[in-house]
C-alpha positions as CSV (number, residue, x, y, z in Angstrom):
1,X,-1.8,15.9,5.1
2,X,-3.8,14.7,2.4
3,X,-7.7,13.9,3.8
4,X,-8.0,10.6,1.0
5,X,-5.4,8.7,-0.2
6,X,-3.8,9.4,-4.0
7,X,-2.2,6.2,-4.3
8,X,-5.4,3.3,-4.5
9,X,-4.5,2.8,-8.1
10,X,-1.4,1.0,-7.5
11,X,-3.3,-1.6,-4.8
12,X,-2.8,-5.2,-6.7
13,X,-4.1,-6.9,-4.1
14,X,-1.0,-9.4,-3.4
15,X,-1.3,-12.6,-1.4
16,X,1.1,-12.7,1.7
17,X,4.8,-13.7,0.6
18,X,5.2,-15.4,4.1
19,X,3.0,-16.3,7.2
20,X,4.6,-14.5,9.1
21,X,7.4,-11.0,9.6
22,X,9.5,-11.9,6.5
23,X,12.3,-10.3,7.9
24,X,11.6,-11.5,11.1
25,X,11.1,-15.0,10.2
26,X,14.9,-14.5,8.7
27,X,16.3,-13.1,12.0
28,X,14.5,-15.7,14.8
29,X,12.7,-12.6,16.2
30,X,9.2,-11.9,17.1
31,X,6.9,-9.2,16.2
32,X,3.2,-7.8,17.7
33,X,1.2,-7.3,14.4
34,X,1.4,-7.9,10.8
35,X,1.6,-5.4,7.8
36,X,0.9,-6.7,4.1
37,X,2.2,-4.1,1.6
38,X,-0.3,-4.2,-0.7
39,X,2.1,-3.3,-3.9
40,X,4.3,-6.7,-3.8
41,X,3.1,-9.0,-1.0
42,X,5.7,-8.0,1.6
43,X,5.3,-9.0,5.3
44,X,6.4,-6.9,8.0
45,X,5.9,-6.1,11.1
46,X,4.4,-2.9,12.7
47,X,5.4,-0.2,14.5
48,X,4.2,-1.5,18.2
49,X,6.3,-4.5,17.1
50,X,11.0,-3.4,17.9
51,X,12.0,-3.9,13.9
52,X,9.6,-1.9,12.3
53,X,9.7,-4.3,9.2
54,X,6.3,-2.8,7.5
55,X,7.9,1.3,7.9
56,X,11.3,-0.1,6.8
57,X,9.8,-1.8,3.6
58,X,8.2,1.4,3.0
59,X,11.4,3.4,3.0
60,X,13.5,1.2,1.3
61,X,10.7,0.4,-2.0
62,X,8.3,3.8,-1.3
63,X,5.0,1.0,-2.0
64,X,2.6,3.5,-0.1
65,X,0.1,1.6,0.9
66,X,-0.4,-1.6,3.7
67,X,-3.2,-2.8,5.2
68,X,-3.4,-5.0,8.6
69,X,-3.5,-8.9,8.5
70,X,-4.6,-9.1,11.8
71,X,-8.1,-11.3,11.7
72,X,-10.4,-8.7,13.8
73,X,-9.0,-5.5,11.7
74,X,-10.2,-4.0,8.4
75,X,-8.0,-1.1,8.1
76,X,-5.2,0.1,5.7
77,X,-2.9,2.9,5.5
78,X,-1.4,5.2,3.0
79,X,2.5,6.1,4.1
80,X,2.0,8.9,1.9
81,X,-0.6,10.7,2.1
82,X,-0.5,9.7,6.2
83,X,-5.0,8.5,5.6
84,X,-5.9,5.5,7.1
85,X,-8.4,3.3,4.2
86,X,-11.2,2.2,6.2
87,X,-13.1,-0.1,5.7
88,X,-10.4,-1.8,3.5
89,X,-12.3,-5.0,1.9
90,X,-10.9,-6.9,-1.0
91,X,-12.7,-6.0,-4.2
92,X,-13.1,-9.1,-6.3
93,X,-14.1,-8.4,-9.3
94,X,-11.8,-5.4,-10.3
95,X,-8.6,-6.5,-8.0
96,X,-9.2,-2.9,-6.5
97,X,-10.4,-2.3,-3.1
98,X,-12.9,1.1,-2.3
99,X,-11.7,4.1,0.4
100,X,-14.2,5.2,3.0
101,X,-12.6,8.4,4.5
102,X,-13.1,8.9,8.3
């Protein structure tokens, strides 16, 4: 397991595609937390949440990294590599966001 994540070149800072589980949303289901890949936009849901939406997206397009939309969280993750990016604050100016390792 890699102790920083490789992949913080390919963050493009998306806006959300949806409000809310874009699968989800689709199916009439629920979901605890939300994902944004931060590749493409994708919504999902996370892995507390039955449908896995956020993991799925991650094995069906291999973007590697999310980070939460919950309001009270500034935390992302690299599928990849398996690091948490904390603190995970959107970087104006460049579109690129910084890595703090634990």
């Amino acid at each position: 397991m890699q102790e920083t994540c490789t992949h913080q070149d390919q963050i493009q800072n998306p806006s959300p595609n949806t409000n809310g589980c874009e699968e989800c949303l689709k199916m009439g289901d629920s979901w605890v937390h939300l994902r944004l890949c931060e590749i493409c936009g994708h919504v999902g849901c996370c892995d507390s949440s039955k449908n896995r939406h956020a993991t799925k997206h991650f094995g069906k397009t291999e973007h590697p990294i999310m980070r939460s939309l919950e309001q009270a969280e500034d935390w992302g993750w690299c599928y990849v590599d398996e690091v948490m990016i904390e603190p995970f604050s959107r970087k104006k100016s460049s579109g690129r966001k910084e890595q703090t390792t634990l």
